[in-house]
Structures are given as structure tokens and as C-alpha cells.
C-alpha positions in Angstrom: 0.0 0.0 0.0 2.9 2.0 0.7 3.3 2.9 -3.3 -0.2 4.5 -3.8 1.3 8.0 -3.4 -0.5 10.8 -1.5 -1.6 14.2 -2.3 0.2 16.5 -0.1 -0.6 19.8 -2.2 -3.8 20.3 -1.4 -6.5 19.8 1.1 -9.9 17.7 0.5 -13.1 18.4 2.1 -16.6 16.9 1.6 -19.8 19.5 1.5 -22.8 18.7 3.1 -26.4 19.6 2.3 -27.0 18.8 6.3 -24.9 19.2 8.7 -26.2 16.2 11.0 -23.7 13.8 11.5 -23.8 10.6 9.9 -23.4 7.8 12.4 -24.5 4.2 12.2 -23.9 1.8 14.5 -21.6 -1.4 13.7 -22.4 -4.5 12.5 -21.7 -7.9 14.2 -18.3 -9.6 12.7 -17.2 -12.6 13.4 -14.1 -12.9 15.8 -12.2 -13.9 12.9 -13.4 -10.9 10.8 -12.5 -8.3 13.5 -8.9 -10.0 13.6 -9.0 -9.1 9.9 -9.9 -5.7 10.7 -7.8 -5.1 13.2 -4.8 -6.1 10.7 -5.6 -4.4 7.6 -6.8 -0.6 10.1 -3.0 -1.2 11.4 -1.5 -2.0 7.6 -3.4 1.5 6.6 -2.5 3.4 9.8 1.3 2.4 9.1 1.0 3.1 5.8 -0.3 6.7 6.7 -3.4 6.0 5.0 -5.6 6.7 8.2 -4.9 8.7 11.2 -7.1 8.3 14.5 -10.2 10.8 14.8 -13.2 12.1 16.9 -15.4 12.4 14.3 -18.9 12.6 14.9 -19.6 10.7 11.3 -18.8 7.2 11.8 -19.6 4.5 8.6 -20.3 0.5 8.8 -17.8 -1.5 8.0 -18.5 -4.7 6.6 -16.8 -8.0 5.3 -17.2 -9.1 1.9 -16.1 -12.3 0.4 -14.2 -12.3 -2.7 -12.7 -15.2 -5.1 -9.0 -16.5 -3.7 -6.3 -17.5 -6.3 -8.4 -21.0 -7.0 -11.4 -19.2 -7.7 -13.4 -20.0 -4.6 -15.2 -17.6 -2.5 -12.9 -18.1 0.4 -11.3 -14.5 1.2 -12.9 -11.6 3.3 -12.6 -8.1 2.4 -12.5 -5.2 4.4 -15.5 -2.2 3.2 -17.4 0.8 4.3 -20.8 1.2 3.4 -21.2 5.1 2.3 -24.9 5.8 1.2 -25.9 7.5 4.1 -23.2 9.4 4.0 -23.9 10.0 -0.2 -27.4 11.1 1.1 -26.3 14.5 2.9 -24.0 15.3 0.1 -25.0 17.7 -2.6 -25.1 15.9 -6.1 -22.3 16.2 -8.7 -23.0 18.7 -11.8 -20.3 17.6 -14.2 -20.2 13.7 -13.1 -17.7 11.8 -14.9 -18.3 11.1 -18.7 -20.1 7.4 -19.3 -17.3 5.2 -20.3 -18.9 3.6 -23.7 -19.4 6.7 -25.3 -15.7 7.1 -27.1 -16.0 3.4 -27.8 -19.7 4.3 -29.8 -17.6 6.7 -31.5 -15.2 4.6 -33.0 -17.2 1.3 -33.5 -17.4 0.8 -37.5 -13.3 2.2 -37.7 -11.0 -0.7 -38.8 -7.9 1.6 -39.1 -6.7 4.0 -36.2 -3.6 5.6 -36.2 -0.7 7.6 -33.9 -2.9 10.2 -34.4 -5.9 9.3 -33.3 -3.9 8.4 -30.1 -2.6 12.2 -30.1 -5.9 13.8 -30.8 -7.8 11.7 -27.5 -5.2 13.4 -24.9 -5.6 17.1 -26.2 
């Protein structure tokens, strides 16, 4: 985790239609499951990926299972469930462009060139 780079020019906020506090209370885990959050909240505090905090907003976090190497649903992962806290925040004017649409564009093309590569990052 340590090679994800941080962003140490600026400063990030979130804006909030409400100002309530978000706070839900915590699912039940598993003894197992807490061990696994226990390990990976250390991994991202030593990594400088989360600091401790008094926050009044607090999320759920739940365990998901995912595939292993073998393609079985063995593993746990560690999530946070953020709709509530999508609720209070105000909705995104310019979201992000729908990912199919330069794909529509170029569909029937059987040729593409270096300069259709230059021309899609001006």
C-alpha cells in the first residue's frame, strides 16, 4: 500500500447539504473478521493511510467475500458502506463522462492511427 502516493498539495473536504452527523452503528463480525480488521486498520494506519479521529460521522464497516487465487469464495474483504453518508452530500453537476461513449464513437473504424492516439489526450 505504501506505493499509492498521497496528495500533499492540497487539502480535500466533503460539502454537506446537512450538517447532522452521519453515524451508524456497527455490524456484528465474526471474531475472525474483527482480527482481519484489526490487521488491515493497522496495515493502513502504518501506511499513513488513516490517522485516528473524533469524528462525529462514523460508517459501517463490513466484510465481503471475494474469489481466492483457486477461484473459490474463500477470502474476506474489508469495506465501508457510504450511502448514508452520499445522502447528505450535494449531487455532482459535471459527473464523470459514461465510459462507452468514445467506444460508440469509433465502432465501425477498422484503421486507427498515432494520431488518433494524439488527438484523444488534447
Amino acid at each position: 500500500m505504501k506505493d499509492l502516493g498521497k496528495c500533499k498539495t492540497m487539502q480535500f473536504s466533503i460539502d454537506f447539504i446537512d450538517e447532522t452527523p452521519i453515524y451508524q452503528r456497527r455490524h456484528r463480525l465474526s471474531k475472525h473478521e474483527w482480527e482481519l480488521v484489526d490487521e488491515k486498520c493497522k496495515e493502513f494506519h502504518e501506511d499513513g493511510l488513516i490517522q485516528p479521529s473524533i469524528s462525529e460521522f462514523a460508517v459501517v464497516i463490513i466484510m465481503l467475500t471475494k474469489k481466492d487465487s483457486a477461484g473459490l469464495w474463500t477470502k474476506k474483504r474489508m469495506c465501508k458502506d457510504h450511502k448514508p453518508l452520499n445522502l447528505v452530500t450535494p449531487q455532482d453537476r459535471y459527473p464523470m463522462p459514461i465510459h462507452e461513449e468514445p467506444f460508440d464513437s469509433i465502432r465501425d473504424s477498422n484503421i486507427f492511427t498515432i494520431l488518433d492516439l494524439k488527438q484523444g489526450f488534447n
